[in-house]
C-alpha positions in Angstrom: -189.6 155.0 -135.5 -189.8 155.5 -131.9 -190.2 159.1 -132.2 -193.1 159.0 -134.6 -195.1 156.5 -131.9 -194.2 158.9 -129.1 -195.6 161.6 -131.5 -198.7 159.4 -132.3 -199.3 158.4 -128.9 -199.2 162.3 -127.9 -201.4 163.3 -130.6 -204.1 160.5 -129.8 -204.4 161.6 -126.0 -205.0 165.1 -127.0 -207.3 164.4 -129.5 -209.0 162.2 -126.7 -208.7 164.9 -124.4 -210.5 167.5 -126.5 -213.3 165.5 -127.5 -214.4 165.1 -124.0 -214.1 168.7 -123.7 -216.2 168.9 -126.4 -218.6 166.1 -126.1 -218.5 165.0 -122.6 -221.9 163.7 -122.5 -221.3 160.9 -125.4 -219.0 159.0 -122.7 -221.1 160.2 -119.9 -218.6 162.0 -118.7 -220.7 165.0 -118.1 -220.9 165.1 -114.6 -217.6 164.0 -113.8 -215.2 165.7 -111.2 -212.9 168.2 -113.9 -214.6 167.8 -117.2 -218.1 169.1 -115.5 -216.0 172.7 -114.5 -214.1 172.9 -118.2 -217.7 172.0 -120.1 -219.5 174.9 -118.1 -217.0 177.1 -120.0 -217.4 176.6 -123.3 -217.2 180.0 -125.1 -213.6 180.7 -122.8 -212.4 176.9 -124.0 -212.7 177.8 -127.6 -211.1 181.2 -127.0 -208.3 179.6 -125.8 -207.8 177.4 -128.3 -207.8 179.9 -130.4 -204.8 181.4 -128.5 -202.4 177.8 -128.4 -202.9 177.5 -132.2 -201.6 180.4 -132.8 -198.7 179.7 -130.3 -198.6 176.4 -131.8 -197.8 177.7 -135.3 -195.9 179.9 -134.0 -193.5 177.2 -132.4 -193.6 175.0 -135.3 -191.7 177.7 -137.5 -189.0 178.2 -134.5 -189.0 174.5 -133.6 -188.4 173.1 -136.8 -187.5 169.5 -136.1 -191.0 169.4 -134.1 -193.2 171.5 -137.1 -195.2 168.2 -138.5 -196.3 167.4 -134.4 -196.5 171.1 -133.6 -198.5 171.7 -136.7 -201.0 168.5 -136.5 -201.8 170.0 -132.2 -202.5 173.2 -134.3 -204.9 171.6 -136.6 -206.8 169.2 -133.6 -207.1 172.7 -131.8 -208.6 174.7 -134.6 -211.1 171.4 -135.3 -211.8 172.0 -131.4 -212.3 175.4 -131.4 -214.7 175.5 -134.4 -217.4 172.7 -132.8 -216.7 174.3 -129.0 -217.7 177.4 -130.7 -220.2 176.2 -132.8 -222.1 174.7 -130.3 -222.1 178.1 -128.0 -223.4 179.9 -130.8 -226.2 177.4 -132.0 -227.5 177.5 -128.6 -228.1 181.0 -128.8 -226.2 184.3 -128.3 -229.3 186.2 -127.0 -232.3 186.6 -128.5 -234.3 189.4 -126.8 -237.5 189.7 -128.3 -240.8 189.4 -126.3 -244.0 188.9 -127.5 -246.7 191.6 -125.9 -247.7 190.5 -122.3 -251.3 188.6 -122.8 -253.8 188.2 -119.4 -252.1 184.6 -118.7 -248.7 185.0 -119.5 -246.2 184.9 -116.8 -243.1 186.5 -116.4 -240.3 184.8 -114.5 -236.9 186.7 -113.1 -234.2 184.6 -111.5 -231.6 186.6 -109.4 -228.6 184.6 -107.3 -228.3 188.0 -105.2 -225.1 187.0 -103.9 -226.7 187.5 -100.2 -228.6 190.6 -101.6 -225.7 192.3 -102.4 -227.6 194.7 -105.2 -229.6 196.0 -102.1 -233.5 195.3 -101.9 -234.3 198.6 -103.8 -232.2 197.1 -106.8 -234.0 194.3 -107.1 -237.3 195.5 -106.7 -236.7 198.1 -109.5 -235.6 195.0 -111.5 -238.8 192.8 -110.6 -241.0 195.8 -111.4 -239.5 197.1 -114.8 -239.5 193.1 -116.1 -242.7 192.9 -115.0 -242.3 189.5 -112.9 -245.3 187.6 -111.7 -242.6 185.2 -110.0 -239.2 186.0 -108.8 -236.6 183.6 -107.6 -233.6 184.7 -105.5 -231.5 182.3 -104.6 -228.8 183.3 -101.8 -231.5 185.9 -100.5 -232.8 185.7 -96.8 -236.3 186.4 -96.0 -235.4 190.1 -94.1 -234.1 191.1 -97.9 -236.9 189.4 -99.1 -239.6 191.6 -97.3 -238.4 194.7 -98.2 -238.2 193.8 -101.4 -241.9 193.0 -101.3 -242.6 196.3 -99.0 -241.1 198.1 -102.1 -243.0 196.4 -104.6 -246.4 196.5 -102.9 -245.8 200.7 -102.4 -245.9 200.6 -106.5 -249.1 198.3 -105.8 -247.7 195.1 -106.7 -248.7 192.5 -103.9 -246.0 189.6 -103.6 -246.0 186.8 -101.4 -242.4 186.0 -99.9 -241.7 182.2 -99.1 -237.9 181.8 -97.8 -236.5 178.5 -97.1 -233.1 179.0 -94.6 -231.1 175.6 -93.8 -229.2 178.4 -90.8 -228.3 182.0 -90.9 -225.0 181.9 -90.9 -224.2 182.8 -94.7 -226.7 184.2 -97.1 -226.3 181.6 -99.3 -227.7 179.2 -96.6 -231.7 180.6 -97.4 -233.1 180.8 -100.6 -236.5 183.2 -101.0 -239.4 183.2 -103.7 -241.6 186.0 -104.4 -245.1 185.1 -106.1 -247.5 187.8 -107.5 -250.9 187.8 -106.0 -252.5 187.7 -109.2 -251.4 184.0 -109.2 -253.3 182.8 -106.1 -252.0 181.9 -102.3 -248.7 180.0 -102.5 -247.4 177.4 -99.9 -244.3 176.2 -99.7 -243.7 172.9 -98.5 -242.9 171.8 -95.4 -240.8 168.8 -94.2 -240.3 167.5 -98.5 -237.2 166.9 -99.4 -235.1 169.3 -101.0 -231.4 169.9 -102.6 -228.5 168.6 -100.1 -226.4 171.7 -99.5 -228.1 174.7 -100.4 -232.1 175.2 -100.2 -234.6 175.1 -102.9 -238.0 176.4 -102.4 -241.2 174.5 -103.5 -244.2 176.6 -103.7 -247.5 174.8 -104.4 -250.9 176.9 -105.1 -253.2 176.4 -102.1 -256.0 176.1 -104.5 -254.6 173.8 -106.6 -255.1 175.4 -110.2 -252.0 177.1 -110.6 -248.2 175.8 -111.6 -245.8 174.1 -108.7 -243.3 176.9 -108.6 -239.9 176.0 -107.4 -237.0 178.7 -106.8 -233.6 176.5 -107.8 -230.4 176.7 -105.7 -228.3 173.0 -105.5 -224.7 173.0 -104.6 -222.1 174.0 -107.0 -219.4 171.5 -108.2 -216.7 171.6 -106.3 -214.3 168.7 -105.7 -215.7 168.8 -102.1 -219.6 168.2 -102.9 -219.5 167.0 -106.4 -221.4 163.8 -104.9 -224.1 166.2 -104.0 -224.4 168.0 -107.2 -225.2 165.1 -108.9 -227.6 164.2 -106.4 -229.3 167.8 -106.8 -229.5 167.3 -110.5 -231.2 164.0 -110.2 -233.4 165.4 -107.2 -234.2 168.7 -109.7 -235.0 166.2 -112.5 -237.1 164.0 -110.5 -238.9 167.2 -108.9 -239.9 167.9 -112.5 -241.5 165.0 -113.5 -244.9 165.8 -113.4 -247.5 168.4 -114.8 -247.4 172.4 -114.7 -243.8 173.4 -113.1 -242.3 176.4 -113.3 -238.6 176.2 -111.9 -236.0 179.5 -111.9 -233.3 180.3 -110.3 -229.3 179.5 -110.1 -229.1 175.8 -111.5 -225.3 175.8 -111.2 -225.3 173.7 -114.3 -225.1 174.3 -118.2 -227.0 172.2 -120.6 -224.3 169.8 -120.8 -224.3 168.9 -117.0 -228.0 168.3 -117.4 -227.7 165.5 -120.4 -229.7 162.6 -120.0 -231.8 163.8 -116.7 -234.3 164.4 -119.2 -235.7 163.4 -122.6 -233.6 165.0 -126.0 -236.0 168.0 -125.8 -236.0 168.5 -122.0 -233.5 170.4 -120.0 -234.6 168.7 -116.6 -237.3 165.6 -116.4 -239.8 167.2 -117.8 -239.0 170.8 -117.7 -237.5 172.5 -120.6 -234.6 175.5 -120.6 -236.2 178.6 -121.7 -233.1 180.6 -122.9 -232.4 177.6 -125.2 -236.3 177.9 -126.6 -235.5 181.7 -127.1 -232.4 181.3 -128.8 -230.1 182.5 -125.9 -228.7 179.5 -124.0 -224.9 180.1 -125.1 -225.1 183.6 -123.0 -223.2 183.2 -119.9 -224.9 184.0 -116.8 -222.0 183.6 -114.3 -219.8 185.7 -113.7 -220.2 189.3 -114.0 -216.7 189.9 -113.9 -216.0 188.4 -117.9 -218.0 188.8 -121.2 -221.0 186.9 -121.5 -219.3 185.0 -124.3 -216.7 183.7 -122.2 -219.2 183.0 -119.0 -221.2 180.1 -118.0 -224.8 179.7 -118.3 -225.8 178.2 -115.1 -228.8 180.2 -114.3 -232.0 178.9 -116.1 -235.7 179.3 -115.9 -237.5 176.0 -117.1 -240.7 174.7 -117.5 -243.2 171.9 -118.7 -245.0 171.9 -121.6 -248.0 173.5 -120.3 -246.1 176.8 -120.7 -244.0 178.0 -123.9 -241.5 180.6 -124.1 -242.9 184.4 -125.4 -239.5 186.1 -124.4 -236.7 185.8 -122.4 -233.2 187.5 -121.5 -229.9 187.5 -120.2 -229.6 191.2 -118.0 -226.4 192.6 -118.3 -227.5 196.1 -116.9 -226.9 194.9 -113.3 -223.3 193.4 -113.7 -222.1 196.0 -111.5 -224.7 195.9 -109.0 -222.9 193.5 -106.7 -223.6 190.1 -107.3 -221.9 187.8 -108.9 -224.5 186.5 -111.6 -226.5 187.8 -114.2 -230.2 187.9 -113.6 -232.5 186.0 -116.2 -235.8 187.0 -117.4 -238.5 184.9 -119.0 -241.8 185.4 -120.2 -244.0 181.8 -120.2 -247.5 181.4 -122.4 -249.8 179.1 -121.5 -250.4 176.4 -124.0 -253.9 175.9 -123.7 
């Protein structure tokens, strides 16, 4: 009798433990410190449950006095697996089609350069071939920047930079943001607040007609600043709460993380994840070192619903350029 409580018991708390894996958001447990770094993996969860069931059956057959508890952790696992998977795979494995580039589309890359690791011809050969009218690169200082922008403007595309740099002492400390010309003068803002750790850029157009454009960077969540990654989500969230934002860059959050900053068809306030519109949100962006299916999606390009999504893509050409994430492409339509 004691044993089949003890068993009971054990099967109850991991069957508790694997729905909050799995649905971490329906106990708002989302953002909390451990469950928020297993949820951003969700593709490499299921694969590994996949893996323990099998060891798991495997045990039961050797183990024979423990098969029935052995064999209902199998079952809980597989159940696990199949909704962990499913969800990766409803949110998209990567749709890449774009629709052709009209007069006011906009096409958006997002690049977390790892301190410009690629090297500034890299990524201006990537801005250029995608097209990008806007061009986020987190963990880029303004000297990488520039020639970037030298490079681009020698193929005769005119960018302005705008790099925000809390010191110089790491690469990650500055974030920069590239704007075409062909979307008016750009200012960023000056003395707003902005995420706690790392910098996000707001660009507003001088003239007032065109979309706030803001390249994202907050803190990632480790134990040590998980207080400040909450507070960059909310600040993200609350940045986004008007009219006409375009926001890209390295959100160092999945979909899950961002549950209930925003309403059940927006990512972030009001903005709304591109790669889920396009059908490729379960593609992990970070890190280049794994399959995509097994990676986190963490870098995003979002918008309001002035703008609708025409294309966008995960890049996997560049994993071996030298930074650590994926860059993201996205092509936005305006909706009227």
């Amino acid at each position: 009798m004691l044993r089949r409580l003890v068993s009971f018991l054990l099967l109850l708390a991991i069957a508790a433990a694997l729905f909050v894996a799995v649905y971490p958001q329906g106990l708002g447990f989302q953002r909390e410190y451990v469950v928020a770094q297993a949820v951003a993996f969700r593709g490499a969860l299921a694969a590994v449950a996949v893996v323990l069931t099998i060891v798991f059956l495997f045990a039961g057959i050797v183990i024979r006095p423990l098969r029935r508890f052995l064999a209902a952790v199998a079952v809980l696992l597989v159940v696990f697996a199949a909704v962990t998977g499913g969800v990766v795979v409803e949110r998209g494995l990567g749709g890449t089609k774009f629709r052709a580039k009209d007069a006011g589309d906009v096409t958006v890359l997002a690049w977390n350069t790892k301190g410009g690791a690629p090297g500034a011809a890299a990524i201006a050969e990537l801005a250029a071939s995608t097209h990008a009218d806007i061009v986020s690169l987190p963990e880029t200082r303004k000297a990488t920047a520039d020639q970037v922008a030298a490079l681009l403007k020698k193929s005769g595309i005119t960018m302005t930079v705008l790099t925000l740099a809390y010191d110089q002492l790491s690469p990650a400390d500055s974030t920069s943001l590239l704007v075409s010309s062909k979307l008016g003068r750009y200012g960023m803002e000056s003395g707003a607040e902005t995420t706690k750790i790392l910098p996000t850029v707001v660009a507003r157009p001088e003239d007032g007609t065109g979309p706030v454009i803001v390249a994202v960077h907050p803190v990632a969540p480790v134990k040590a600043y998980m207080a400040e990654w909450r507070s960059d989500l909310s600040y993200l969230a609350k940045l986004c709460s008007g009219e006409n934002m375009i926001m890209a860059g390295d959100f160092n959050s999945t979909l899950d993380h961002q549950a209930g900053l925003g309403s059940k068809s927006d990512a972030l306030g009001k903005c709304r994840d591109a790669a889920k519109a396009a059908g490729s949100a379960g593609v992990g962006t970070w890190p280049t070192n794994v399959p995509t299916l097994v990676g986190t999606p963490i870098d995003h390009v979002m918008a309001t619903v002035d703008w609708r999504v025409s294309g966008m893509r995960v890049i996997t050409s560049e994993d071996g350029a030298g930074s650590d994430h994926r860059p993201v492409v996205a092509q936005l339509t305006p909706t009227s």
